[in-house]
Steps between C-alpha positions, in 0.01 A plus 500: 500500500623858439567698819527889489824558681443899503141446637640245760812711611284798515187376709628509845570894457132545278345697795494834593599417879749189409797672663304440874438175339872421388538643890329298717529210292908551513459538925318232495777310265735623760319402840438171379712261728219657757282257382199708511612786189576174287120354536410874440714434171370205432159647536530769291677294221210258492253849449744566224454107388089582441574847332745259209169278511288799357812633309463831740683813369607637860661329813270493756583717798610381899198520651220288718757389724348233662388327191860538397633270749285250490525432093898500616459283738282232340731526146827463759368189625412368185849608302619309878305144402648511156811605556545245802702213259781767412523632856532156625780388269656845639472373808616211509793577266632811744480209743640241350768727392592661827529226629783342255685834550518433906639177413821725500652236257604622166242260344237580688589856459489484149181292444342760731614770241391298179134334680445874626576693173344210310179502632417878558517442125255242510282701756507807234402288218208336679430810614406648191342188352265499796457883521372435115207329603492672850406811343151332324419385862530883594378633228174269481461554862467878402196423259290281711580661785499107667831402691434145329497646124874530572527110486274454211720236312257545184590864458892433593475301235378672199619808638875385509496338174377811327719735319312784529579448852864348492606799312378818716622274754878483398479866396382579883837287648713689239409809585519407900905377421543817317350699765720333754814501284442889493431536908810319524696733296361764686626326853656858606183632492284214640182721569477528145508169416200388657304737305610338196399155613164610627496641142538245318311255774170741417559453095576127545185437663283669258640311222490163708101537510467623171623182409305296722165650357616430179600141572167487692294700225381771766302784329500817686203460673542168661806601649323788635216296658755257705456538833821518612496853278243672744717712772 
């Protein structure tokens, strides 16, 4: 499917008060090992989710608080259920591997080094290959408004196979490493490099459920009706 990069790169600032947005939404970025900013975050990017669904023009603004946090909370434990395989082969490989390394012995030392670097690897890969179909779960969760939509194995399905959701989908991750490549660059000035993921978070998000209502053949006002849309 074509994707309008301009439009795409361009949406998250398409508002006449998207520097508070880009504000709060950086803070929020910032605060996030708080805990209670990131379900905030997560919130929000799930409201940003339904506006890709109707193929909104503007971001939606930080608002209705309360409703905020518990979207982020419910989407956190979901990405959580998902994500549970690659942050138990984490586990147990920092384990395993620490371990091997307080051997002491030159061996063990050395197969701590190779198990540990060697499976972070593996964690990242699985990562992303179940953060491929963890974002459906979300992002069906978002239209029926029903924790259990998230787990609907019938729309994983046709939803995953679908390129006209595989491909907004890899465009959303490319801009995230891009966006992350650039905070990185920008390390001596760290406050600004949150912005620029919260950016790029915002745009990835749209496109991510523009995809999913085309995989899912959403028209405008079915998306609207969900009631996970009503805040």
């Amino acid at each position: 499917m074509a994707i309008d990069l301009e439009r795409l790169v361009r949406y998250p600032a398409n508002d006449d008060d998207w520097v508070r947005t880009l504000l709060v939404g950086g803070l929020l970025t910032a605060l996030s090992v708080l805990i209670v900013p990131a379900f905030l975050l997560y919130g929000y990017l799930l409201r940003v989710l339904r506006e890709g669904m109707v193929e909104g023009e503007e971001p939606p603004g930080f608002d209705d608080w309360g409703v905020l946090l518990r979207d982020g909370v419910v989407a956190f434990l979901i990405v959580l259920v998902y994500q549970f395989v690659p942050l138990l082969v984490a586990a147990l490989t920092v384990g395993g591997s620490v371990l091997a390394i307080l051997t002491g012995s030159d061996v063990g030392v050395g197969v701590g080094l190779f198990g540990l670097l060697a499976g972070l690897a593996l964690s990242a890969v699985l990562a992303l290959i179940f953060g491929y179909v963890t974002l459906i779960g979300v992002a069906n969760y978002a239209h029926e408004g029903e924790v259990g939509a998230a787990f609907d194995t019938t729309v994983l399905r046709a939803v995953a196979l679908d390129g006209a959701y595989a491909v907004p989908w890899l465009y959303g991750v490319s801009l995230l490493l891009v966006a992350n490549v650039v905070a990185g660059l920008l390390g001596f000035v760290p406050v600004v490099g949150v912005f620029v993921v919260f950016y790029a978070q915002v745009a990835a998000a749209w496109i991510w459920g523009k995809g999913f209502a085309d995989a899912m053949g959403l028209d405008d006002g079915a998306a609207e009706g969900t009631p996970a849309a009503v805040v």
